[in-house]
C-alpha positions, -999 to 999 in steps of 0.1 A, spaced: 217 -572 432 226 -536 445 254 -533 467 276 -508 487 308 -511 486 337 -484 500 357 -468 466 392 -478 466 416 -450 461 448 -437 469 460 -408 485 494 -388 488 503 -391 529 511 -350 538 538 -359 561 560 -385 541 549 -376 509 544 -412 504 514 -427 481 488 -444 504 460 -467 497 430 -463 514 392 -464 507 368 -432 500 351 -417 530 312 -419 510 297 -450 503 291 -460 467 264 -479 453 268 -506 426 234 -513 408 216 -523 373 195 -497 358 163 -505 340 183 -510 307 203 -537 325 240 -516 321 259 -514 354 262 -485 375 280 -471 398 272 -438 419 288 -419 451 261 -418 479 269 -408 518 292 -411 544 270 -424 567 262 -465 559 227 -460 565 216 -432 547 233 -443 519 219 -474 521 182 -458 520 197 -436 493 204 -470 474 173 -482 480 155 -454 467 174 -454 434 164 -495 429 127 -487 439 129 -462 414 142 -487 386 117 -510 390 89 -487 393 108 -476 356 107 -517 343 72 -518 356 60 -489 333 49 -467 367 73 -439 360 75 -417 330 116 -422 319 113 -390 307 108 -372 341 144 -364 344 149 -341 310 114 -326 323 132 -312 350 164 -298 333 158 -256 325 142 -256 288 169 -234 284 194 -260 281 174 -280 254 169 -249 234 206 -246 234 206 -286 229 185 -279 198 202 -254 183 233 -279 181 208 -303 165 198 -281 140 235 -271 130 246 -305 130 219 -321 108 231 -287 80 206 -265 82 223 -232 67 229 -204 97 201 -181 86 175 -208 93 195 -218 124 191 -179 137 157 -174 124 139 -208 140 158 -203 176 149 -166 179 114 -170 170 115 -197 192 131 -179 223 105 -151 219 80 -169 225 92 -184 256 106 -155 269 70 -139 262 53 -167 283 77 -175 309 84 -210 305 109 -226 324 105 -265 318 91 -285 292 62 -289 311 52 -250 310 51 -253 270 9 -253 260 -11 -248 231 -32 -219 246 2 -200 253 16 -203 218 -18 -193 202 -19 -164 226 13 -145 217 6 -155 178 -26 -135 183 -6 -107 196 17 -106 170 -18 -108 141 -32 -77 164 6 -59 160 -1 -58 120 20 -92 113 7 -114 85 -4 -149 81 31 -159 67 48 -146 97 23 -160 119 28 -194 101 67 -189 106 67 -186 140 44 -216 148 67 -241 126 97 -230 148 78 -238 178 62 -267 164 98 -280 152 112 -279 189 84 -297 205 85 -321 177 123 -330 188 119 -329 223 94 -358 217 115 -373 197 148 -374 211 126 -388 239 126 -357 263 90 -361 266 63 -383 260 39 -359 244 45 -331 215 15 -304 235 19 -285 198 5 -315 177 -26 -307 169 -20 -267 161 -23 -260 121 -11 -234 98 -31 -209 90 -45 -199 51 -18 -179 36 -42 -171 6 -63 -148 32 -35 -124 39 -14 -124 12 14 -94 16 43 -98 -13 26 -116 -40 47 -114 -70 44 -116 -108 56 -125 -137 74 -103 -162 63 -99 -201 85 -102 -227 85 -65 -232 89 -57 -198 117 -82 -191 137 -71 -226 137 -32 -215 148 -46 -176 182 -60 -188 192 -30 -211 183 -9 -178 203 -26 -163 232 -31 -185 237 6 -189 227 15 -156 251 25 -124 260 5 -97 235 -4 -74 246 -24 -39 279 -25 -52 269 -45 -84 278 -30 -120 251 -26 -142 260 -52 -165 263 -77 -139 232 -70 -126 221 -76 -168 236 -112 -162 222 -121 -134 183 -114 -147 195 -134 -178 202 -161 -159 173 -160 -133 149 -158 -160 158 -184 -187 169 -212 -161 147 -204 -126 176 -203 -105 169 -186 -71 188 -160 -53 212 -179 -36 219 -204 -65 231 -173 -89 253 -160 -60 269 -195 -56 280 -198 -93 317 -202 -105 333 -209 -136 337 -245 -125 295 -243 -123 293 -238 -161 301 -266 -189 293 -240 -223 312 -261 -243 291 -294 -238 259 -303 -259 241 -294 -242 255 -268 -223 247 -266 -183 248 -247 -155 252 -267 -119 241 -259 -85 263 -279 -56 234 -295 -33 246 -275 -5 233 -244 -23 200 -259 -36 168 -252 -21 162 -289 -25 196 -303 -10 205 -321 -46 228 -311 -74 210 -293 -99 222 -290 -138 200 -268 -161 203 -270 -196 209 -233 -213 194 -219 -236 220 -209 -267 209 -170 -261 217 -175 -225 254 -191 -235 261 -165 -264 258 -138 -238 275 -154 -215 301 -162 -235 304 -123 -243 298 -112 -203 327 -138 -195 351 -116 -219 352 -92 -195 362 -114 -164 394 -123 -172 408 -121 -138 380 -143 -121 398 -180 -115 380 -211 -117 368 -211 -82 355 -173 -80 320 -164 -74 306 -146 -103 280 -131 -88 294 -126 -45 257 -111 -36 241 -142 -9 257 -144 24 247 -184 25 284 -184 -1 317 -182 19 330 -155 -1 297 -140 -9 279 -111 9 242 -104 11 231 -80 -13 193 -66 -16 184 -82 -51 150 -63 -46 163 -30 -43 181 -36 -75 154 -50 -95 132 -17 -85 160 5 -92 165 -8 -127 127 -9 -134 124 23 -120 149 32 -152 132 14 -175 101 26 -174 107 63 -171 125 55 -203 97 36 -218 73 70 -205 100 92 -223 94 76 -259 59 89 -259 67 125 -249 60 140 -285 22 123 -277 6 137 -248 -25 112 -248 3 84 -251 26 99 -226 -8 103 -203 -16 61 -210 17 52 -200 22 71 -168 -12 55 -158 -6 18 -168 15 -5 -142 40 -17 -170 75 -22 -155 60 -12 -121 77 -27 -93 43 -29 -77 13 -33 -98 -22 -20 -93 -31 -54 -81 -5 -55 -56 22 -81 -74 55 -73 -70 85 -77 -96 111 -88 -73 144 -109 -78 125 -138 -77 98 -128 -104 124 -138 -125 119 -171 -118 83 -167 -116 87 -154 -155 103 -185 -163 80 -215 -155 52 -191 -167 69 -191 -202 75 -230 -200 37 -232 -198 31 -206 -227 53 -228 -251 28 -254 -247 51 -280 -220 36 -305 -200 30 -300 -167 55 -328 -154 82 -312 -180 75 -278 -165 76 -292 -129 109 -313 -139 124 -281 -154 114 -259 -125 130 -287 -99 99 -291 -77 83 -319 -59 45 -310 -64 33 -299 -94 3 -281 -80 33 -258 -67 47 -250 -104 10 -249 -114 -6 -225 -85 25 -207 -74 43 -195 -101 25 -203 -134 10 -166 -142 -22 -169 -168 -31 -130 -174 -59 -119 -194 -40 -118 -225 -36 -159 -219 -72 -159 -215 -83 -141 -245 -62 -160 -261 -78 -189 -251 -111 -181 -257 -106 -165 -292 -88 -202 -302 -127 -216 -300 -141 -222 -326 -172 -203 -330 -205 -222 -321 -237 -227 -346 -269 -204 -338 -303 -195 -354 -297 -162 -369 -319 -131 -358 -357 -149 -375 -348 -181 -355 -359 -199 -388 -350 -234 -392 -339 -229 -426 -308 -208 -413 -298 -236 -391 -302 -259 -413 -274 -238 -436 -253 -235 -407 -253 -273 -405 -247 -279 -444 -275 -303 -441 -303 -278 -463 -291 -292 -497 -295 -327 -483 -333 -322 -472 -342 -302 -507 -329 -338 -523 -348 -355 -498 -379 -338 -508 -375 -343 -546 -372 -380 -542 -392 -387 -518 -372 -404 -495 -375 -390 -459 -354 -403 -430 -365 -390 -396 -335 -370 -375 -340 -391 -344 -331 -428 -347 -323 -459 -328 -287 -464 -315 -262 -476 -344 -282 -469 -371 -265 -459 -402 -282 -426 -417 -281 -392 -428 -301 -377 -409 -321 -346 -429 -355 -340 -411 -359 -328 -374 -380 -347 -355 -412 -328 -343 -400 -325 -308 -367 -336 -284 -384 -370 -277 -411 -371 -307 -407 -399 -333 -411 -392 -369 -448 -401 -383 -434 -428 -403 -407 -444 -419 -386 -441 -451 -409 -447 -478 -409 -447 -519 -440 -435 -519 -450 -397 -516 -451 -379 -484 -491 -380 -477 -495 -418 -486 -499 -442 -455 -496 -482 -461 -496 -509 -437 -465 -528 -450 -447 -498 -438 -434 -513 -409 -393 -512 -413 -367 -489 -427 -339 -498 -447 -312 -477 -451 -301 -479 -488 -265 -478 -481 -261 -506 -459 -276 -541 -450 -289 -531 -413 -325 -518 -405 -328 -485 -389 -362 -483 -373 -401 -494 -370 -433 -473 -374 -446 -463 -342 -473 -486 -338 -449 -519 -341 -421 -540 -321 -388 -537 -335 -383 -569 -321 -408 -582 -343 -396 -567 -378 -372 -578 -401 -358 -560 -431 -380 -554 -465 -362 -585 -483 -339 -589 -454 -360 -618 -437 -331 -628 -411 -319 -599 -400 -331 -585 -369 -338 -549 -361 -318 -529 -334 -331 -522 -301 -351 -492 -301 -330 -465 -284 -331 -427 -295 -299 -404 -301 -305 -366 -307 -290 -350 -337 -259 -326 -332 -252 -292 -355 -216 -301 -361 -201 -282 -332 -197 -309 -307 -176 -328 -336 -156 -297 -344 -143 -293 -303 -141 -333 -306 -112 -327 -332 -98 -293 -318 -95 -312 -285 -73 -340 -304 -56 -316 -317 -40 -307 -287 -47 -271 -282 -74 -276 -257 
């Protein structure tokens, strides 16, 4: 039962200086809320109105236990401001890095300061999609688009969740197609193009305060293990293990993209030159970053990767342009091809992360599975390592096709005979003919043959069956075929049930069921075995 009591207290007397107890001048209320905990809460001075003060808060409860009243409606009327500040110690607290912390609440505060919202109850569908318009009409892309909607769409999400509101008004609003306004696709290096990169680099200045043969290292590694940008800047000597079989390199989880400890085998190349690049950093301890250039490190500071990588392809193909100067028509081709261009004539760009993008395109060209390529390139969808960052080029293509083996045609008469040859069955019928021994090309199911004759149509069946006699001669015993070579029967004459015939000295053996294959030219059972073969 609710109650009101007067709060004991005690109080310092002015005069005597004496300690006096006495009882609080408002009236308190002792009640049970709707989870059943006790609680206790300063009302009036004047009995009566506190009393209807109590009375409203019990009312209130039950209305609560009964399911009348939304417990919710008290976060509903707290400023939004204060949950955006709430949810910013939410994000930091369940580790998202700073940089996503900053990004998600600015977006997020943009928005509302762009609409006006001052509760929870202001936030709606139709103002979200209003200012992402604006920003699609301000040049922005789909990606950016898509970026702010997830920050918005992650606040509602935890409001409904932490039980702020009863409703998420943002549910229902999708990304949009990134594939329709793509801005910064990149590509993958070639070989050549990646080999003339690193010596650019490894004899080329500083560039964001990182020495050319750094910089060297640091494509080395991106491109034969897929780390990311972040992941090379958080490396230390304690990260490698050279001296192991096989040697790794390891990414703490807190660096990963994934939030798990990553170790990627290395390739001997990779360790030899690392070995050699180590040489020269004798003063770097155990715990130093090697490579200080992603602010997500303590230690490390953001460096533009991209600027590098464009710098230092920049070099490399002015160089490569340079080698044809004694051949003007060379010199010409090269200044007009997109080799070791930063952007290509497709749009695709070579930056820091192409390197990785180079990578699981070369696990594909040495012929790995898919799951090994997705296991190698530590993602958790394949279609990701198979539509994202596996490159196939025209060369792959050509390649491809050129692997085929080349299909059977009539040459330029269309004569039979030259089909025939191409089939290596011509030598077969010219036999066939001397002995006079003729075995139609269309058979029933199962039958054991060699086929030598076409049949006079797709569907036709032959005249009549293998016979001893010559090719003119008619006889009515000629009801059955027996293939030489083997105990079954192969067919009837038209103008019989194969249910009904047996074989010519064969009297219990029944005939197959009449069912008719077409004959093949050899290249169906050439792709059979080029498909088992494993290179298609």
């Amino acid at each position: 039962m609710a109650s009101l009591y007067k709060k004991p207290i005690t109080l310092t007397d002015r005069k005597t200086g004496e300690r006096v107890k006495t009882k609080s001048k408002k009236w308190w209320g002792r009640f049970r809320d709707e989870n059943g905990q006790e609680k206790r809460v300063p009302l009036a001075s004047d009995k009566a109105a506190a009393q209807a003060m109590l009375n409203e808060i019990v009312q209130k409860i039950e209305r609560v236990k009964a399911g009348l009243v939304d417990p919710t409606d008290a976060e509903r009327k707290r400023p939004l401001g204060e949950h955006m500040n709430e949810f910013r110690n939410f994000l930091k607290n369940k580790g998202v890095t700073s940089k996503q912390v900053h990004e998600s609440t600015t977006q997020l505060k943009k928005i509302v300061d762009a609409q006006k919202w001052k509760r929870i109850g202001d936030i709606s569908a139709s103002g979200v999609l209003d200012y992402l318009g604006e920003l699609r009409r301000a040049g922005k892309s789909v990606q950016t688009y898509n970026h702010y909607l997830k920050s918005a769409k992650q606040f509602t999400r935890w409001l409904m969740r932490d039980r702020r509101t009863s409703l998420d008004p943002l549910a229902y609003l999708a990304k949009q197609n990134v594939s329709t306004d793509r801005r910064h696709d990149r590509r993958a290096l070639g070989t050549d193009e990646f080999t003339r990169l690193v010596e650019a680099a490894r004899v080329g200045k500083k560039i964001e305060t990182v020495s050319g043969p750094d910089r060297a290292m640091m494509y080395v590694l991106a491109g034969w293990t897929g780390f990311r940008k972040g992941e090379i800047g958080s490396l230390a000597l304690r990260s490698f293990r050279l001296d192991d079989e096989p040697p790794t390199a390891t990414v703490a989880a807190c660096y990963s993209k994934r939030k798990r400890q990553d170790t990627q085998i290395l390739h001997p190349e990779v360790v030899r030159r690392l070995q050699e690049w180590l040489k020269t950093k004798s003063d770097l301890g155990r715990d130093d970053l090697l490579f200080p250039i992603s602010g997500r490190v303590p230690g490390g500071t953001e460096r533009k990767t991209h600027k590098m990588m464009q710098l230092d392809l920049r070099a490399a193909r002015n160089h490569w342009i340079e080698e044809a100067q004694d051949q003007p028509a060379e010199k010409t081709r090269r200044e007009k091809s997109d080799f070791l261009a930063y952007k290509s004539d497709d749009g695709l760009f070579a930056d820091f992360h192409s390197n990785r993008h180079m990578f699981i395109t070369s696990l594909e060209r040495a012929g790995l599975s898919p799951k090994m390529a997705q296991t190698l390139a530590r993602h958790s969808d394949v279609r990701l390592t198979l539509g994202i960052y596996t490159h196939v080029g025209l060369h792959d293509q050509t390649s491809a096709i050129e692997s085929l083996p080349a299909p059977r045609t009539f040459d330029e008469s269309g004569s039979k005979a030259a089909m025939l040859r191409a089939t290596g069955t011509e030598g077969r019928l010219n036999e066939a003919k001397e002995t006079g021994r003729v075995v139609p090309t269309v058979v029933p199911s199962g039958a054991e043959n060699g086929a030598v004759r076409l049949a006079s149509g797709t569907n036709d069946l032959a005249p009549n069956c293998t016979r001893e006699a010559g090719e003119g001669e008619e006889t009515a015993d000629s009801q059955i075929v027996v293939n030489p070579n083997g105990p079954r029967t192969i067919r009837t004459a038209r103008d019989h049930s194969a249910s009904r015939c047996t074989a010519v000295g064969r009297p219990n053996e029944q005939v197959s069921p009449a069912r008719l294959e077409l004959a093949t030219f050899g290249f169906g059972v050439q792709l059979l075995r080029f498909s088992q073969s494993g290179r298609l």
